[in-house]
C-alpha positions in Angstrom: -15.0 -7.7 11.9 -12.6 -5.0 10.8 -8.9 -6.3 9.4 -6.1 -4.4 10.8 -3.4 -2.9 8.2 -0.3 -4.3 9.0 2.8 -2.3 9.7 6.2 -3.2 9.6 8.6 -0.9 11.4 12.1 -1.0 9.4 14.2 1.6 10.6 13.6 4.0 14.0 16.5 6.3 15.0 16.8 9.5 16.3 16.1 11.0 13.0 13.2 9.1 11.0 11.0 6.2 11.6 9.7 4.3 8.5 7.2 1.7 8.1 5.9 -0.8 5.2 2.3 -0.5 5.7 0.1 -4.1 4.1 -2.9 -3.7 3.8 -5.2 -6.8 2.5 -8.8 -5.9 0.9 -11.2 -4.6 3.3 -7.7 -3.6 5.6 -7.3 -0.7 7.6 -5.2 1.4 10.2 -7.9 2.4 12.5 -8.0 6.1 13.4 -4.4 8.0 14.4 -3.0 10.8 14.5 0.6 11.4 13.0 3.2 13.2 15.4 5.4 13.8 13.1 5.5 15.4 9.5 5.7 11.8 6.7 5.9 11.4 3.3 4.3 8.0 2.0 5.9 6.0 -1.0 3.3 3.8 -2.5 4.9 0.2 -3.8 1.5 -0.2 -5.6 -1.3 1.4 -7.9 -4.9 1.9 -6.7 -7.0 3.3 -4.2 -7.3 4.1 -0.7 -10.4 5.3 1.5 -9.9 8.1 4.1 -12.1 9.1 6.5 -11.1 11.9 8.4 -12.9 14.8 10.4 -14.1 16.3 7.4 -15.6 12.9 6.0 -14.7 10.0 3.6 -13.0 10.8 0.7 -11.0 8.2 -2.0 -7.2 8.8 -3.1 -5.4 7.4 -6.1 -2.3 6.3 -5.6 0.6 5.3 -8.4 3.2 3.2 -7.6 6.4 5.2 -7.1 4.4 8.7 -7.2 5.1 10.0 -3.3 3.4 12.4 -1.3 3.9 14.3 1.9 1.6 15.4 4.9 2.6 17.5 8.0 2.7 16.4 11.7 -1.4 16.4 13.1 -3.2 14.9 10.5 -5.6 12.7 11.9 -7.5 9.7 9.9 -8.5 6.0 9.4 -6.9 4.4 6.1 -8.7 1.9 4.9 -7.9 -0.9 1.3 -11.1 -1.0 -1.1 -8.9 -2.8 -3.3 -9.8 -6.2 -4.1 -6.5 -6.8 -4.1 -3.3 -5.8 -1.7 -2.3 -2.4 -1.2 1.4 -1.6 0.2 3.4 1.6 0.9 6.3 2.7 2.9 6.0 5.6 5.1 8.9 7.9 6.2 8.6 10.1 9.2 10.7 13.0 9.5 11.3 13.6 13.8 
């Protein structure tokens, strides 16, 4: 049984969408693709698994340390934390 990421939308306007993403151990978003270019603000430290077209690959993350990615990217997140993993996404329409 796969646990599904929980997302919190907080703002959507005409100009940006953002979303607290939870995500507890074992959690994760199930394949997307992003429509629009996002950077992601992680509220806590570890890691998180990505598989994408090209494979599975593991990111570090730092709390407060953001990054950015542009409109296509297409991927399953996934928590392999044994403990919870949050971040806040901001995408730019």
């Amino acid at each position: 049984m796969t646990i599904a990421a929980v997302p919190t939308l907080q703002i959507d306007n005409d100009r940006v969408r953002v979303i607290e993403w939870r995500f507890a151990p074992g959690a994760s978003t199930g394949w997307h693709r992003h429509e629009y270019d996002y950077v992601v603000v992680p509220m806590t430290t570890g890691k998180l698994r990505l598989r994408d077209a090209q494979g599975e690959r593991s990111a570090d993350l730092v709390a407060g340390v953001s990054y950015t990615r542009k409109a296509g990217v297409e991927h399953d997140v996934s928590n392999p934390n044994p403990t919870e993993f949050v971040f806040v996404e901001i995408e730019t329409k």
